[in-house]
TORVEX-259125 format. One record per residue (C-alpha): residue in one letter; x, y, z. Coordinates in steps of 0.1 Angstrom, whole numbers, plus 2048, in hexadecimal, padded with zeros to 3 digits. Example, Ala and Ser with C-alpha at 12.3 -4.5 7.8 and 13.67 -1.06 7.14 Angstrom:
% residues 2
A87B7D384E
S8897F5847
% end
This chain:
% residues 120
X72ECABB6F
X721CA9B4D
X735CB0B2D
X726CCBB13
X732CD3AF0
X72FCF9AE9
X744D13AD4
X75BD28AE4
X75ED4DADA
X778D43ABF
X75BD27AB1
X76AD0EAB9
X758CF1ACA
X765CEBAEA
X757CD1B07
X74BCE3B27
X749CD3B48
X726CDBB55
X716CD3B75
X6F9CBFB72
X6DECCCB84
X6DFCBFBA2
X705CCCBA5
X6FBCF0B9A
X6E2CEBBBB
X6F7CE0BD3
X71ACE9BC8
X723D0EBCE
X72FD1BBAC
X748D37BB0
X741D58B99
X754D4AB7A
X749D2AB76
X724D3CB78
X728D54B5E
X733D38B4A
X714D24B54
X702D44B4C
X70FD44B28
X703D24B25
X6E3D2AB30
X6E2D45B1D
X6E8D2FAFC
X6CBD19B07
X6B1D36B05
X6B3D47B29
X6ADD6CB2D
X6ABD72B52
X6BED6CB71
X6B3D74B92
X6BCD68BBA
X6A1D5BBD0
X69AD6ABF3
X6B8D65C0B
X6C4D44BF9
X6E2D3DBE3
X6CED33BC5
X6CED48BA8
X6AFD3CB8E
X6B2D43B68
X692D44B54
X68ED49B31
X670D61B31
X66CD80B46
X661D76B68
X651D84B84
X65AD89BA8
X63CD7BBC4
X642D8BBDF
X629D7ABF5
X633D5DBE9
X656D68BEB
X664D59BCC
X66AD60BA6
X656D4EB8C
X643D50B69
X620D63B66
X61BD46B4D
X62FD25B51
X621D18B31
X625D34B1E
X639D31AFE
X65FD31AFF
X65BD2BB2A
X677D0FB30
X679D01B51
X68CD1BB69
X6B2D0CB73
X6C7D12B93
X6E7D1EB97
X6F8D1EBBE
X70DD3CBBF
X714D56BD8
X72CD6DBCE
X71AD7DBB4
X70BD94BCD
X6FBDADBB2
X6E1D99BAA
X6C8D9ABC6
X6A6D94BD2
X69CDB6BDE
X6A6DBBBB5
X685DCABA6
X689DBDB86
X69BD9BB78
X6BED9FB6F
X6BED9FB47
X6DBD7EB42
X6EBD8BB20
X6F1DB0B2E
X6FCD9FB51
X713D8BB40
X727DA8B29
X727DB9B4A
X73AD9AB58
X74BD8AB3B
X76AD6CB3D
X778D59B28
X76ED36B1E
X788D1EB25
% end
C-alpha cells in the first residue's frame, strides 16, 4: 500500500492509502474504496472505465477506447496517440453496472457524480 498526497473536497491535502498495482490486481476492492480509486484516477487524466469479458477487472483509460470483440477485449485505436497513458486495473465486483456487453465505455467523471462518497 502506497501513501498519496491529494486534496480532499475541503482542499485540504490529505495522504491516501493506495494500492499499488499489483494490490489493485489481485486484491478485490469493494465499491467504495473504487470510487475513490476512481477519483484518483480521475485526477491523473483518466476518462474511461470499462470491465473486461467475464473477469473482475475493471480497466481505466485516458482516451476513448474501443471494444474488440474478436479479440474480446478493450483497448486504444492508437496506443501512441497523444494524451494515451498506460490503461490501469482495478479488481472489483460489486460494481455490477459497468459491464462488458456495455456498448460504449463508461465516461469516469459522470460515473463518479453518479456514485459519489466522501473522502476520508
Amino acid at each position: 500500500m502506497n501513501e498519496v498526497s491529494h486534496l480532499n473536497n475541503k482542499n485540504h491535502i490529505e495522504l491516501l492509502k493506495m494500492p499499488n498495482v499489483q494490490e489493485r490486481f489481485t486484491e478485490v476492492q469493494n465499491r467504495e474504496e473504487t470510487v475513490r480509486l476512481l477519483k484518483y484516477f480521475l485526477r491523473k487524466g483518466y476518462r474511461w472505465v470499462v470491465r473486461e469479458e467475464q473477469s473482475p477487472i475493471l480497466l481505466l483509460f485516458s482516451l476513448k477506447p474501443k471494444k474488440y470483440l474478436k479479440l474480446q477485449c478493450w483497448g486504444y485505436t492508437n496506443e501512441n496517440a497523444e494524451g494515451a497513458l498506460m490503461a490501469e486495473v482495478i479488481k472489483n465486483i460489486d460494481i455490477t453496472e459497468i459491464l462488458w456487453s456495455n456498448r460504449q465505455p463508461t465516461n469516469l467523471e459522470q460515473f463518479i457524480k453518479d456514485n459519489e462518497v466522501q473522502d476520508e
